[in-house]
N, C-alpha and C positions, 0 to 999 in steps of 0.2 A: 754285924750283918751276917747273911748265910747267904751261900753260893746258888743262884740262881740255875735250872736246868734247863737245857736247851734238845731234844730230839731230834737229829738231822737224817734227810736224805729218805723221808716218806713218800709211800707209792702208792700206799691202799685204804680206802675210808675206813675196813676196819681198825688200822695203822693209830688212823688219826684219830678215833675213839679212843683205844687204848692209852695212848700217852696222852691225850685229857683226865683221860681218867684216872692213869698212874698222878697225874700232877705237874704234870712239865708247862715250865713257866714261858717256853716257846716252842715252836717248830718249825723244820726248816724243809726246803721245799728245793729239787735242785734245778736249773737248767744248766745245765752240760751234758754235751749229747753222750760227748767220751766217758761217763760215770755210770755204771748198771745202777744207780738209784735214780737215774732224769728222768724227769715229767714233762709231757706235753705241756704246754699254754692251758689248753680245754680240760687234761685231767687236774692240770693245777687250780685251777679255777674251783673247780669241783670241789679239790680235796678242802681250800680255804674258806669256801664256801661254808663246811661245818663246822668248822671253826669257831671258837664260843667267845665271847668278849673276855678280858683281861688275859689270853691266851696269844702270845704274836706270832705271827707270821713272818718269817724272814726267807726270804729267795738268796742262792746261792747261786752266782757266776764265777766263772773262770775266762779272763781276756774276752770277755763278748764285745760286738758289734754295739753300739750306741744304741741305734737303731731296736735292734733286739731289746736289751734294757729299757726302754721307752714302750715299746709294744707290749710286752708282759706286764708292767705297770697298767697300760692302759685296759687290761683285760683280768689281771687278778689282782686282791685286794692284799699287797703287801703293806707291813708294816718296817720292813727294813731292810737293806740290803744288804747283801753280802759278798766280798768281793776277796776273792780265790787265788788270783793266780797273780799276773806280773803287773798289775794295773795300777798305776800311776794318782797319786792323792786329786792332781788336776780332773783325771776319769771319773773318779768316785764322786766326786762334788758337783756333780753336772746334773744328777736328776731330780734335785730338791726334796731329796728322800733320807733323812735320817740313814748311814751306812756304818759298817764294820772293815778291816780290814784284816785277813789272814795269813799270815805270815809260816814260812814252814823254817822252822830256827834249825841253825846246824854250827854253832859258830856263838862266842862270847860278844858282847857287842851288839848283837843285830837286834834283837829286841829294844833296845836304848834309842838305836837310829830311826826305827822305825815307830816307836811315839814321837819322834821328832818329825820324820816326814811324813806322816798319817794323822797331824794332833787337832784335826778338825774330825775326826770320825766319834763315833759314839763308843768306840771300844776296840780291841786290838784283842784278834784271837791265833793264840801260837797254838802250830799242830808239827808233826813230825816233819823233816827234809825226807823227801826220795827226788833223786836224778829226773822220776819219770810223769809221777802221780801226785796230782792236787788234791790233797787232803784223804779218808777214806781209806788211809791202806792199814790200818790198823795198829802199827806200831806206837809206840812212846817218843819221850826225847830226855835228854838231860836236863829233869828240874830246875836243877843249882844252875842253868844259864838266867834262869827269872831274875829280874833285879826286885830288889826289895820298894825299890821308890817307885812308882808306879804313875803316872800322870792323865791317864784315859784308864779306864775299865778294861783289864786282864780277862780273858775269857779261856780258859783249858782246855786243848783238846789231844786228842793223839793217844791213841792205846787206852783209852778210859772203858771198864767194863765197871757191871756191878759188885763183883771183889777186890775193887781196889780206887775206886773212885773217893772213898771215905779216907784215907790214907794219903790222895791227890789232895784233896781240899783241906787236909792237917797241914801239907807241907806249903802248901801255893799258896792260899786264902786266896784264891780267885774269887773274882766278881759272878763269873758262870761257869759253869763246865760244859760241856758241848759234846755227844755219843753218836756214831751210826752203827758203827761195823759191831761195835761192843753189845749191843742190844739186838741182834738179829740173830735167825735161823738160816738166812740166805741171803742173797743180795738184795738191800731194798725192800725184805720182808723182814719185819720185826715182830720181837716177841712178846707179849703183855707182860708176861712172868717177867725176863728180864728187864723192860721200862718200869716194873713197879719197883723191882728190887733196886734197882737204879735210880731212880728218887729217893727212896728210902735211904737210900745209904749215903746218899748227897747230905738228904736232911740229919741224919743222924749225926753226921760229922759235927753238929753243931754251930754255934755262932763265935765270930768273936769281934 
């Protein structure tokens, strides 16, 4: 297999051109308001809107309201969810929506426990620990915590740019890689150059 790419934390249609165009096998859309990459309901709608078939759409939350998850459902056309911060497998399983959960590893172990407590999700994505910040801060983590045995879909994130993502996917063989901060010029504005290079280098990695 080869590692699937994912674009996160788009804000602008020419955004969402771009990394169709680079190749990205999803994109991710945020609602958290505390993140300089969140989208309205109405621009999200928009941006999914152009969105082209075999391309998904995943929304990212952080501890939302029920309520909230339900409503954006009801008005944009996701294909997955994504869930960020402290929320519970019981949370994630409530909207009849194919989900992920993201875990920020800091610690030998945690990764293990949490295919255990998450192992109805579509996939489990490890991104860096910070004290403050869910997801997005750009940093890495310690690889060697990955366990080799894998039970759900591994997903990479954390510190991923286009010089060094091919080196990520040598070591992990993740199921997908997942970029925001690593492909931008600014908050929430991405760069074409770097999403092209950034696929390319995914795929370059090879299969195995």
């Amino acid at each position: 297999m080869t590692s699937r790419v994912k674009i996160c934390g788009l804000t602008r249609p020419e955004d969402i051109d771009a990394a169709v165009a680079a190749g990205a096998d999803a994109i991710g859309l945020v609602f958290y308001d505390a993140s300089p990459r969140a989208v309205s309901i109405d621009l999200a709608r928009q941006l999914a809107a152009q969105i082209p078939a075999f391309v998904s759409v995943t929304g990212l939350f952080v501890n939302p309201q029920a309520d909230f998850v339900r409503q954006v459902l009801q008005q944009v056309a996701l294909d997955l969810l994504q869930f960020h911060g402290d929320e519970t497998a019981v949370f994630c399983e409530q909207f009849q929506r194919r989900w992920i959960k993201a875990i920020r590893v800091r610690q030998q172990g945690q990764i293990e426990r949490a295919f255990e407590e998450y192992q109805n999700s579509a996939g489990l994505l490890v991104d860096a620990w910070h004290p403050e910040q869910y997801g997005g801060t750009g940093h890495g983590f310690n690889w060697s915590l990955i366990p080799e045995q894998r039970p759900l879909p591994l997903i990479l994130a954390g510190g991923l740019q286009p010089d060094n993502v091919a080196a990520a996917v040598h070591q992990v063989r993740p199921w997908a890689v997942d970029v925001s901060g690593g492909v931008e010029i600014g908050k929430g504005i991405k760069c074409a150059k770097k999403m092209a290079d950034f696929v390319a280098a995914t795929r370059s990695a090879g299969s195995w």
